[in-house]
N, C-alpha and C positions, 0 to 999 in steps of 0.2 A: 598691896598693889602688885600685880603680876608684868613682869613686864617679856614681851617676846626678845625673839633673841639679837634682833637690830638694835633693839633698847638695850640691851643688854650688852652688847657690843661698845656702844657710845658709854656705858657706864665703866665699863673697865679700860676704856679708853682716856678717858677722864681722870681716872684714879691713878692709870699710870703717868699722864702727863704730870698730874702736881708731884707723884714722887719724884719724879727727875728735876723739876721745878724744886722742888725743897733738896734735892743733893747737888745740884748745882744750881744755888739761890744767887741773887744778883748784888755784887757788892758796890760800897761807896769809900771815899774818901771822906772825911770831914774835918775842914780846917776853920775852926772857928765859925764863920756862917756860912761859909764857902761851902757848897756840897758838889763833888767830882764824882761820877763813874769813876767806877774802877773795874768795870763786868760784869760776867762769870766767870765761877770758879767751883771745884769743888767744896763741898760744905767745910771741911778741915782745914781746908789749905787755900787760906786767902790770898788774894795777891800781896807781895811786897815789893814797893817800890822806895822802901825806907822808911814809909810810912803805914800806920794802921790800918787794917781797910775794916770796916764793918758792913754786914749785912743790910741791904736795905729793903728793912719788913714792910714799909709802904708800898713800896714797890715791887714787892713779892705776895705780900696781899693782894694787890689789884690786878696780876697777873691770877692768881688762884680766882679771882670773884669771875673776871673774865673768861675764865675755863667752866665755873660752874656756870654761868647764864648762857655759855654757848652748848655745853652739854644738855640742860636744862631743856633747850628752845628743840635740840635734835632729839631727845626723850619725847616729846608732846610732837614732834614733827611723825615719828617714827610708831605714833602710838596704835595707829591703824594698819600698820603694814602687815603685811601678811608672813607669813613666816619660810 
């Protein structure tokens, strides 16, 4: 698949959003079944508020799926354009 360089654009545009997404992923709290936000954060350095904070892959997933089907939809938007 050849893509021009609009497509091309949207593709590296993409790839940088999730890196920044995966270095500063979105953290939670989790207290027994209680689940808090707790932000962003850098990937290392979680927040502390005395308490754990863990990454939430749910919701670091569904931000990624929503990057790729909006990249996705400007790839096939972009397929005709001219260069």
């Amino acid at each position: 698949m050849n893509l021009n360089s609009k497509q091309m654009k949207v593709v590296k545009a993409c790839a940088a959003i999730i890196a920044l997404m995966l270095i500063f992923p979105p953290f939670e709290y989790v207290r027994g079944r209680y689940v808090e936000s707790a932000g962003y954060s850098l990937f290392m350095s979680a927040p502390h508020d005395g308490i754990t904070a863990q990454i939430a892959i749910v919701t670091l997933l569904v931000q990624w799926v929503g990057v790729l089907i909006i990249g996705a939809l400007l790839v096939l938007v972009f397929k005709d354009a001219s260069e």
